[in-house]
VMD Tcl script that builds the backbone (N, CA, C; Angstrom):
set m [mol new atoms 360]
animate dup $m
set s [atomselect $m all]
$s set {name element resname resid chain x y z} {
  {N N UNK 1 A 23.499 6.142 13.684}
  {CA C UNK 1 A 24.431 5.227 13.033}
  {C C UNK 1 A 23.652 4.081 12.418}
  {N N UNK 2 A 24.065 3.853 11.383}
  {CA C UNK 2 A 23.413 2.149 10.649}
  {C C UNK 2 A 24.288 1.403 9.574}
  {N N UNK 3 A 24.208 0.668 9.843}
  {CA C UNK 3 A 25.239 -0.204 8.932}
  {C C UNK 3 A 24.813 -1.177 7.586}
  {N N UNK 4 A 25.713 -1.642 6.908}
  {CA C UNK 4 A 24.741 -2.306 5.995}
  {C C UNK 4 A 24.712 -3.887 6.397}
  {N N UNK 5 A 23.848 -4.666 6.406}
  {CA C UNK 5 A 23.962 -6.195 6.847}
  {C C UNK 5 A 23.093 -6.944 4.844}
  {N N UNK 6 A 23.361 -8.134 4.736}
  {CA C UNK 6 A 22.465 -8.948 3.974}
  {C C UNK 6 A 22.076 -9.702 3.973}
  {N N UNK 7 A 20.591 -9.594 4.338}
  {CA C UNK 7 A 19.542 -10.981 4.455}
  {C C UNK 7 A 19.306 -11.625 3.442}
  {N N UNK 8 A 19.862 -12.968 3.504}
  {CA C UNK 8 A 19.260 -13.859 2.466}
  {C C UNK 8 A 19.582 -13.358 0.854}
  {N N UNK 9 A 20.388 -12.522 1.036}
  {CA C UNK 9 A 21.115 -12.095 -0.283}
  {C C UNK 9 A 20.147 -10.586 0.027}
  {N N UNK 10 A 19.425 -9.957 0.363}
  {CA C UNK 10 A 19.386 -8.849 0.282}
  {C C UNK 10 A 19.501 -7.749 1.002}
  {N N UNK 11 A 20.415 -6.665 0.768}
  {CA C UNK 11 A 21.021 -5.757 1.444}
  {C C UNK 11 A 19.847 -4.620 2.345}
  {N N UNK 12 A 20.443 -4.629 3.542}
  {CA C UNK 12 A 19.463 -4.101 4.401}
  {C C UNK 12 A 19.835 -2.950 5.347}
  {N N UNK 13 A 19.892 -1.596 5.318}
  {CA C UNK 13 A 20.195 -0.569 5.896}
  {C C UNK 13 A 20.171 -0.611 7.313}
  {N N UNK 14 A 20.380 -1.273 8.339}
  {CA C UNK 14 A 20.237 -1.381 9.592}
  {C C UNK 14 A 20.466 0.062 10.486}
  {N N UNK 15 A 18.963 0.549 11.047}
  {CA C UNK 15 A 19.468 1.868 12.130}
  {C C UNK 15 A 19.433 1.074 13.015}
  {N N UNK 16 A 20.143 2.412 13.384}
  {CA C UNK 16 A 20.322 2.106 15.532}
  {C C UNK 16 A 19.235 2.461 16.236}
  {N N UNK 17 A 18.756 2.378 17.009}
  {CA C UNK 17 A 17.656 2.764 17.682}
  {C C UNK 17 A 17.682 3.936 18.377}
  {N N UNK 18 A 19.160 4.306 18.621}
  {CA C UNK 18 A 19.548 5.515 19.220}
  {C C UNK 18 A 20.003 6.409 18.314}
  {N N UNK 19 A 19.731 6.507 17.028}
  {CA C UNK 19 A 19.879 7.470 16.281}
  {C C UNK 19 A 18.684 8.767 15.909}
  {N N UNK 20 A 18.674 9.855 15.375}
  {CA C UNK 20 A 18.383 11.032 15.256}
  {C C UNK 20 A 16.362 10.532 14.851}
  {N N UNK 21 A 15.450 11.006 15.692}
  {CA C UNK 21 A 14.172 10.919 15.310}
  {C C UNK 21 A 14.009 11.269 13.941}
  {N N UNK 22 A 12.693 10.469 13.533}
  {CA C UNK 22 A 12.295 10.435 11.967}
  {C C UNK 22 A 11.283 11.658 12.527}
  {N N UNK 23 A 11.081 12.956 11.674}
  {CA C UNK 23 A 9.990 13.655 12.451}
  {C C UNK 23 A 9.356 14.099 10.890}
  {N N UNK 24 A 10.055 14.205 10.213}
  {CA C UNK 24 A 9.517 15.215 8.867}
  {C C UNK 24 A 10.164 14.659 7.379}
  {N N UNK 25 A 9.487 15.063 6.597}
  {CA C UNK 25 A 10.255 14.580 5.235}
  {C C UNK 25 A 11.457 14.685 4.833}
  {N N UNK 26 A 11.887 15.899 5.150}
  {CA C UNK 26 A 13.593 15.746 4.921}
  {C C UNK 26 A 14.327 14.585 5.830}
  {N N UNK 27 A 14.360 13.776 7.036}
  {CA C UNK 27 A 14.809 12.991 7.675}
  {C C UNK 27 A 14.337 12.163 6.961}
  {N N UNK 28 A 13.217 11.955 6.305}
  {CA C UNK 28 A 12.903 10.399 5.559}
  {C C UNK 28 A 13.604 10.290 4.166}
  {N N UNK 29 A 14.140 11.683 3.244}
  {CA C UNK 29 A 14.534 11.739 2.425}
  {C C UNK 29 A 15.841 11.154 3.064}
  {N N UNK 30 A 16.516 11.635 3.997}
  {CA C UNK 30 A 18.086 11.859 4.165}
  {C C UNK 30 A 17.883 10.194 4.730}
  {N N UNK 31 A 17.136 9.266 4.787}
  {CA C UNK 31 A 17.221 7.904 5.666}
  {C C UNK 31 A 17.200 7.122 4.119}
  {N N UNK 32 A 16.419 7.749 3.188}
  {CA C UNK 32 A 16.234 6.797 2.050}
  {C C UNK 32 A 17.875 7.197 1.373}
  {N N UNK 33 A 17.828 8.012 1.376}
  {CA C UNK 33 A 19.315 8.547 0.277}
  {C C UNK 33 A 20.874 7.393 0.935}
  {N N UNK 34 A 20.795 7.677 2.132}
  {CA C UNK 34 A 21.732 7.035 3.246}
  {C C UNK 34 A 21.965 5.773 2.856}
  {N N UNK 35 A 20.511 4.976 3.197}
  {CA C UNK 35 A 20.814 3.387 2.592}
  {C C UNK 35 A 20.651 3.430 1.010}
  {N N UNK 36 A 20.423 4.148 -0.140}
  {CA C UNK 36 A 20.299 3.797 -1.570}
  {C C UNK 36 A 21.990 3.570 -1.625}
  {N N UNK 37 A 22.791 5.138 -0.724}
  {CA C UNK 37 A 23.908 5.380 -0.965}
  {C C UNK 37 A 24.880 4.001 -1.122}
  {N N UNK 38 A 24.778 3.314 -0.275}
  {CA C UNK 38 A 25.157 2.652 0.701}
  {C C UNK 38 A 24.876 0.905 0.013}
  {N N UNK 39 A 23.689 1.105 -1.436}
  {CA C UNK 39 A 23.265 0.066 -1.987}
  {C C UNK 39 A 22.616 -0.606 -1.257}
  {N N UNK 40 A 21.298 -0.728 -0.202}
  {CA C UNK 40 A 20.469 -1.447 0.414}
  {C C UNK 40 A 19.135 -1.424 -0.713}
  {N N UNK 41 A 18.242 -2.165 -0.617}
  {CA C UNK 41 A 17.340 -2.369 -0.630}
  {C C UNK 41 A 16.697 -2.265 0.149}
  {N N UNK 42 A 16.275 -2.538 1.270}
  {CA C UNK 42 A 15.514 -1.986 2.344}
  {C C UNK 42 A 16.032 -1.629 3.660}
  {N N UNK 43 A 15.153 -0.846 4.606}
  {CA C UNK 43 A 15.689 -0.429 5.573}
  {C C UNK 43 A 14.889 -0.654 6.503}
  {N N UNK 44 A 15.872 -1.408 8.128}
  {CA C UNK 44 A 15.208 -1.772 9.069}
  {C C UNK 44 A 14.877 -0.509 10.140}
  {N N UNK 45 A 14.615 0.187 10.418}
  {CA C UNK 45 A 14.238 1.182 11.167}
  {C C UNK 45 A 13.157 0.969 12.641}
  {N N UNK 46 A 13.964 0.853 13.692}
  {CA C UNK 46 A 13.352 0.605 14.515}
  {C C UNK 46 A 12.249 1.826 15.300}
  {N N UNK 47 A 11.204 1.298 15.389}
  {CA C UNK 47 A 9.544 2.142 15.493}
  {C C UNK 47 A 9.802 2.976 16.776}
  {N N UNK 48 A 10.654 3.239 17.945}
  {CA C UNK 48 A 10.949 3.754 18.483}
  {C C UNK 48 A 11.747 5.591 17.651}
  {N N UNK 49 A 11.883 5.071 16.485}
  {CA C UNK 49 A 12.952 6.428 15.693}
  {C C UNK 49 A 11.915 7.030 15.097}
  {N N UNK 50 A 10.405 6.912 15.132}
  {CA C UNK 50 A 9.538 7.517 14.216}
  {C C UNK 50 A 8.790 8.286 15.534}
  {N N UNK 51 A 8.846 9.555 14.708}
  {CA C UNK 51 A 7.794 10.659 15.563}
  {C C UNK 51 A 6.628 10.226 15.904}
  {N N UNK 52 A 6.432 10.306 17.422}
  {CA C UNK 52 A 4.791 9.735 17.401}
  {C C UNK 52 A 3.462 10.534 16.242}
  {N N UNK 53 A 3.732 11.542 15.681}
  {CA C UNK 53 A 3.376 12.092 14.553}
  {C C UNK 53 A 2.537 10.507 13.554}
  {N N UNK 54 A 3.550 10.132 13.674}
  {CA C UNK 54 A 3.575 8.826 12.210}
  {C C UNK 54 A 2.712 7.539 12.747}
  {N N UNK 55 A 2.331 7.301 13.971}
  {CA C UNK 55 A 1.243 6.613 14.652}
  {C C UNK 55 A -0.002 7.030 14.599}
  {N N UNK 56 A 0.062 8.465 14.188}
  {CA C UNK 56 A -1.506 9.021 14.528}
  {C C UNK 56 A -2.050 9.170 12.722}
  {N N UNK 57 A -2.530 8.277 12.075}
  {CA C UNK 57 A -2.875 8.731 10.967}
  {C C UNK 57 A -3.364 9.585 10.419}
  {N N UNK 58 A -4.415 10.286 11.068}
  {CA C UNK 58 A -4.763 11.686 10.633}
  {C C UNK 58 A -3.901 13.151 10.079}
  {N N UNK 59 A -2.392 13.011 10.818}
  {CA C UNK 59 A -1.098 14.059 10.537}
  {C C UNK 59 A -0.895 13.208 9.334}
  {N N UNK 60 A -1.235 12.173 8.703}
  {CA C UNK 60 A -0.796 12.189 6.904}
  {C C UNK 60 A 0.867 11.281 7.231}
  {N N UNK 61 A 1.453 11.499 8.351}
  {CA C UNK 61 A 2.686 11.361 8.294}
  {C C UNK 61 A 3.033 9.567 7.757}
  {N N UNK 62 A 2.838 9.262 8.512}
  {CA C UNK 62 A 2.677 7.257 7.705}
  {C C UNK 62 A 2.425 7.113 6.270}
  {N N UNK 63 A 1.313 7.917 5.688}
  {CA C UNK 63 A 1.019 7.616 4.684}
  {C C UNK 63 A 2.108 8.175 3.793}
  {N N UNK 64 A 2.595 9.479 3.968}
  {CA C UNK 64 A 3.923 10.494 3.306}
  {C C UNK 64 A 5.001 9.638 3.691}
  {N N UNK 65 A 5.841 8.819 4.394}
  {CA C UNK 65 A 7.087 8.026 4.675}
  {C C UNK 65 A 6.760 6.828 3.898}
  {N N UNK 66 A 5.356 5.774 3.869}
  {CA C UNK 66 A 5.243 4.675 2.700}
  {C C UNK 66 A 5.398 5.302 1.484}
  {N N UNK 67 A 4.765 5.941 1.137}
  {CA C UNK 67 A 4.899 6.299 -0.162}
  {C C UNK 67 A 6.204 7.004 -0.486}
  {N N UNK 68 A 7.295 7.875 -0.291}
  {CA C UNK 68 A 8.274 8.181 -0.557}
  {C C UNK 68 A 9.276 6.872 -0.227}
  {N N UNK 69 A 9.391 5.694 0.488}
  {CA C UNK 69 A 10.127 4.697 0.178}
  {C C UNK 69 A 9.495 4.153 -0.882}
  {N N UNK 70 A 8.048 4.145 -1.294}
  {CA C UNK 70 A 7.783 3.428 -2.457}
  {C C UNK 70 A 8.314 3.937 -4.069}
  {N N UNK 71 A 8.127 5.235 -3.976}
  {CA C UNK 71 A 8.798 6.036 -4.781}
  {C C UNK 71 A 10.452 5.590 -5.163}
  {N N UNK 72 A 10.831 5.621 -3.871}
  {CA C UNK 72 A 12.545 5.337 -4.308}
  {C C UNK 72 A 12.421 3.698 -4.955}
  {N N UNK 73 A 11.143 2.937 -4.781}
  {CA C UNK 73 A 11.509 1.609 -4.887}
  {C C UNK 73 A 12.382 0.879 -3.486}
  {N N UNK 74 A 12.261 1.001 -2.543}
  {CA C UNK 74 A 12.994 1.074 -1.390}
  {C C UNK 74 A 11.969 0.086 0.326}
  {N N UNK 75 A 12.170 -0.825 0.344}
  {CA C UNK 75 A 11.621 -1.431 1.014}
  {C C UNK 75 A 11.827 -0.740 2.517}
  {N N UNK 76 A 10.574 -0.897 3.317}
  {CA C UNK 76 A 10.428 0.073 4.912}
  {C C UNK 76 A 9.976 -1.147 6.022}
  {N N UNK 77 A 11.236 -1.497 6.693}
  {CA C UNK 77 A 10.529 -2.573 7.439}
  {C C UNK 77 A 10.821 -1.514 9.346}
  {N N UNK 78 A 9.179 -1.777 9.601}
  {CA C UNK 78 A 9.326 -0.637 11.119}
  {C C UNK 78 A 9.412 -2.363 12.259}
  {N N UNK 79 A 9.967 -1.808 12.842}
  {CA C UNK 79 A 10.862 -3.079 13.960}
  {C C UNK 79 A 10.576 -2.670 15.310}
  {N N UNK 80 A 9.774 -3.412 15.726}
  {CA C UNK 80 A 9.745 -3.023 17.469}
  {C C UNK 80 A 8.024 -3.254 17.676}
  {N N UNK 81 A 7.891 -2.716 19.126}
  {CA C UNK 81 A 6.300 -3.282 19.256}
  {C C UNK 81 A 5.378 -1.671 19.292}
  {N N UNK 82 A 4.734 -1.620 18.566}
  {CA C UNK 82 A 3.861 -0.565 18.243}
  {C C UNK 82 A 2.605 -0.885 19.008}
  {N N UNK 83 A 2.550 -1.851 19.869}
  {CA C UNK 83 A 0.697 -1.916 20.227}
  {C C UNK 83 A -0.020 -0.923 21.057}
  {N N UNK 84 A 0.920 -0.311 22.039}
  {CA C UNK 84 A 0.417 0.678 22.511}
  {C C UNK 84 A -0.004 1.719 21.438}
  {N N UNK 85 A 0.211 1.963 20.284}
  {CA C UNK 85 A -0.292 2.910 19.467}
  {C C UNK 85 A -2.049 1.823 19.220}
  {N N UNK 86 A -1.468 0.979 18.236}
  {CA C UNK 86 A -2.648 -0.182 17.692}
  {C C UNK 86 A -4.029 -0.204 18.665}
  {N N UNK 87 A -3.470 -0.752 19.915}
  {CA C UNK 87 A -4.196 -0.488 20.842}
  {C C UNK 87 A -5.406 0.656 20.990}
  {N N UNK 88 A -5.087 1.684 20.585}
  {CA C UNK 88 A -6.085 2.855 20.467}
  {C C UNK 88 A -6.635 3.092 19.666}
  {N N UNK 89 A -6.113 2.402 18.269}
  {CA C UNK 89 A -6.480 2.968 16.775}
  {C C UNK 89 A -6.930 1.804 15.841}
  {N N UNK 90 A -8.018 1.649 16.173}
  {CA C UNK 90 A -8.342 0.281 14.524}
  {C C UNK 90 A -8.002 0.460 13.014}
  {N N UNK 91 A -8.169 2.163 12.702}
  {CA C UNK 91 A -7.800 2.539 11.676}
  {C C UNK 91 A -5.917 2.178 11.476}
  {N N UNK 92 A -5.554 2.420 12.879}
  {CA C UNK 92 A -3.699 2.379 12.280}
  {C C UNK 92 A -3.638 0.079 12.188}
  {N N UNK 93 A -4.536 -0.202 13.407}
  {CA C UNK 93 A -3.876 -1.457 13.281}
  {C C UNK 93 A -4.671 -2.175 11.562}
  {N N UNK 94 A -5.519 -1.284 10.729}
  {CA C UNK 94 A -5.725 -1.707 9.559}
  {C C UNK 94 A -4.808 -1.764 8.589}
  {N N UNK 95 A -4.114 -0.229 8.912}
  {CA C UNK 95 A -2.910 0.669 7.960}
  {C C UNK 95 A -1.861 -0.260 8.199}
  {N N UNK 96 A -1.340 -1.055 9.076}
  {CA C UNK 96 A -0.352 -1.995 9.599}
  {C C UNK 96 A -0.829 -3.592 8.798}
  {N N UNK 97 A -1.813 -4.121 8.878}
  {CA C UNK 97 A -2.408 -5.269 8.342}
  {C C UNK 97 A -2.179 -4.965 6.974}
  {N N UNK 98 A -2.473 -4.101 6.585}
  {CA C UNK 98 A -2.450 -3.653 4.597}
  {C C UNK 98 A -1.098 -3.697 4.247}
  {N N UNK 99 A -0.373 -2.989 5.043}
  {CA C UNK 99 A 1.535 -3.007 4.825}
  {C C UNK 99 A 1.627 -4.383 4.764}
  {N N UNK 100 A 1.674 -5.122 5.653}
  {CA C UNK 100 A 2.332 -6.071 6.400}
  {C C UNK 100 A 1.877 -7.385 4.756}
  {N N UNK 101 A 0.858 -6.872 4.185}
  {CA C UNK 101 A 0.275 -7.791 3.435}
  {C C UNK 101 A 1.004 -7.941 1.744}
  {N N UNK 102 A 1.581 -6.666 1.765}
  {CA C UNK 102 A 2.145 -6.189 0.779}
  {C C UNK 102 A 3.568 -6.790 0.600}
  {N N UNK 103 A 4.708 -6.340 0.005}
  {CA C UNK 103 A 6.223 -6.349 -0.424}
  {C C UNK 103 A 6.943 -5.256 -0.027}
  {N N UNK 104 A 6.414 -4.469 0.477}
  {CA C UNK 104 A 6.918 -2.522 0.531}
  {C C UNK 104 A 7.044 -2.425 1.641}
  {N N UNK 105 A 6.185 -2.695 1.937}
  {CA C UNK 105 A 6.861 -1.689 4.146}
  {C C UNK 105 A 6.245 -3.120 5.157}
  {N N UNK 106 A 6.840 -3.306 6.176}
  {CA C UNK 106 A 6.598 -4.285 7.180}
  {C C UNK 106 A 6.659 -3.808 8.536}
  {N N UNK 107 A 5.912 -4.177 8.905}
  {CA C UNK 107 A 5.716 -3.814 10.792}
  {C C UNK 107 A 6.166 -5.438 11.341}
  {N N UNK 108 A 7.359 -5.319 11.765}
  {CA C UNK 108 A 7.478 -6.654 12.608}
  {C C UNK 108 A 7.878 -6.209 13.830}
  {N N UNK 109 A 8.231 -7.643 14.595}
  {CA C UNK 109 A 8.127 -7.508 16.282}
  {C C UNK 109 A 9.843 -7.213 16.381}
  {N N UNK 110 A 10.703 -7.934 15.682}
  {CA C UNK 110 A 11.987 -7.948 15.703}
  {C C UNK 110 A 12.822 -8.561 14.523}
  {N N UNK 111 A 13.960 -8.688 14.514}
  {CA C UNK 111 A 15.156 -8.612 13.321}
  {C C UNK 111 A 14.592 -10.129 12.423}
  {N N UNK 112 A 13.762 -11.208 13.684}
  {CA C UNK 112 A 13.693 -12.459 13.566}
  {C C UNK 112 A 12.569 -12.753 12.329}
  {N N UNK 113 A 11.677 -11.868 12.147}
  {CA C UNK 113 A 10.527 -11.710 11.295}
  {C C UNK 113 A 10.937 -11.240 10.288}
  {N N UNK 114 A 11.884 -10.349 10.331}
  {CA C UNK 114 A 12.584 -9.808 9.136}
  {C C UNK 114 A 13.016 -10.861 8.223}
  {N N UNK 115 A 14.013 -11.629 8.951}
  {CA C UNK 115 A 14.760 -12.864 8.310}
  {C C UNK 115 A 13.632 -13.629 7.997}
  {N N UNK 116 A 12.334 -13.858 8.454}
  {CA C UNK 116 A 11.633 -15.065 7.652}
  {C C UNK 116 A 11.110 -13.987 6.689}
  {N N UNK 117 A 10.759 -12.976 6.279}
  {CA C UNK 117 A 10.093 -12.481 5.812}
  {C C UNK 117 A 10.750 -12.244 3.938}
  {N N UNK 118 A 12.476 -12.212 4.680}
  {CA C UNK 118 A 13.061 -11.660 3.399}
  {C C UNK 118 A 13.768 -13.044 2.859}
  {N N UNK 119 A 12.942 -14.291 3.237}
  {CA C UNK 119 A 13.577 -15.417 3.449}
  {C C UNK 119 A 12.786 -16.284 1.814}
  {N N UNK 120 A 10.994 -15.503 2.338}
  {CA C UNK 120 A 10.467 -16.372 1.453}
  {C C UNK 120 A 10.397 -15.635 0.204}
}
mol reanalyze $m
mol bondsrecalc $m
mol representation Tube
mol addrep $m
């Protein structure tokens, strides 16, 4: 389930955390289509809904989910605490620093980073 909310004037696809795992491209297609439907601009997707697949950079999977929200034009903000992945991987906590630096996809801790983020 996800609803639509708007930060700061911009519309934001909110999942549930208990909704259906992100595992493969068709779920990332059917997550982007959902909120375009729906008129969001970006979507908060909490990091618990992504296949551990998408932590391990080598499966390609992270890099294939940024780039198909970039494609739609479609902002990807991942919500929750990922360090136990980071923790193991310098390469992912780089891949996270490079997002985070950008306009396109965001790794924050919670909804609260979001709001400053879509603030400035």
């Amino acid at each position: 389930m996800a609803t639509l909310r708007t930060i700061h004037d911009v519309p934001v696809w909110m999942c549930d955390a208990d909704g259906a795992a992100i595992r493969g491209e068709a779920d990332v297609l059917d997550l982007i289509g959902d909120a375009g439907y729906h008129g969001a601009q970006w979507v908060a997707l909490p990091a618990e809904r992504l296949d551990e697949a998408f932590f391990r950079l080598r499966t390609r999977f992270a890099g294939d989910v940024v780039q198909k929200f970039a494609n739609y034009r479609m902002g990807l903000a991942v919500i929750g605490d990922i360090s136990r992945y980071t923790a193991d991987s310098s390469a992912l906590r780089d891949f996270v620093r490079e997002c985070d630096r950008g306009r396109q996809t965001w790794f924050l801790a919670d909804l609260g980073e979001l709001e400053e983020r879509l603030r400035a």
